[in-house]
C-alpha positions, 0 to 999 in steps of 0.5 A: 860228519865222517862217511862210512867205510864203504863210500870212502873205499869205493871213492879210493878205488877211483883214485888210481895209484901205480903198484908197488911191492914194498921189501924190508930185510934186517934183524926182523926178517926178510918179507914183502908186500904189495902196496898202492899206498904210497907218496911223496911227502917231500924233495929236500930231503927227499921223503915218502910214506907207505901206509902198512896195515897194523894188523899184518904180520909184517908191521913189527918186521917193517918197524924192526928193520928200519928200512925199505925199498919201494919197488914200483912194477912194471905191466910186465910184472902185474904177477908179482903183485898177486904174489906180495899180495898173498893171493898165489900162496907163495910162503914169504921165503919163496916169494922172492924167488921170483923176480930180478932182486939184488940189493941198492943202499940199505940192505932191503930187497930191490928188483932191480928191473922194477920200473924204479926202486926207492930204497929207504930209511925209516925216519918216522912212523905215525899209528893212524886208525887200522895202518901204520905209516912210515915215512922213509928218506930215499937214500938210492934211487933205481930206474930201468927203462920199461914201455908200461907202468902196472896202475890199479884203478877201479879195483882193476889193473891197467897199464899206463905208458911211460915217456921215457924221456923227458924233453922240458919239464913243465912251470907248472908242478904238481904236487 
């Protein structure tokens, strides 16, 4: 028995997810979105997806360009979110305008003082229910070195030290 849409959104608010505005350019265009609905799917080769709603203007832009760039915002950057969220009423073309943006691999927009940038190619997308999903190979990967990461957890932003250096790893992975 599957649950109503409300108690699946409100245990999703729960499940906190740092915030990314994911950039394609290409034939389609050039357009961004923010988006919590990202994940790793693998490391050899290294692959992960991001869920798109079908119904957004952007969905076929996205299919067309056959790349994208991951770009994981730092606290610092909290505004860009609203803004690739269409909540500032900044046009497509104007959004970009703000922000340190240069390009890694494939052509899709990079901020390149993200707290990283994954640049991808699209090796599969999958319709399932109201979203799109892409799965993308990560061909270039971009760190910049920031004290806090921007998460969204219980409908808020929060933000979450990052440990900038890594001492060990841990036996134990999580997956």
């Amino acid at each position: 028995m599957a649950i109503d849409k409300n108690s699946f959104r409100n245990a999703m608010a729960r499940l906190g997810a740092a915030v990314s505005v994911v950039t394609t350019d290409g034939p389609g265009g050039k357009c961004g979105f923010t988006c919590t609905a990202v994940c790793s799917v693998t490391d050899e080769p290294a692959t992960l997806l991001v869920c798109i709603n079908r119904s957004s203007q952007m969905n076929p832009v996205f299919k067309k360009n056959d790349v994208f760039c991951v770009n994981v915002l730092s606290a610092e950057q909290e505004h860009l979110s609203g803004i690739f969220a269409g909540c500032a009423g900044v046009a497509m073309g104007e959004r970009f305008l703000d922000g340190n943006w240069g390009t890694l691999t494939t052509g899709a927009p990079a901020l390149l003082d993200a707290v990283e940038a994954l640049d991808c190619r699209v090796i599969g997308i999958k319709e399932v229910g109201t979203h799109t999903v892409l799965f993308g190979r990560v061909d270039a990967v971009s760190f910049h070195e920031t004290p806090k990461s921007l998460i969204y957890l219980n409908r808020k932003y929060h933000s979450l030290p990052i440990a900038l250096t890594v001492e060990r790893q841990s036996s134990c992975a999580v997956a």
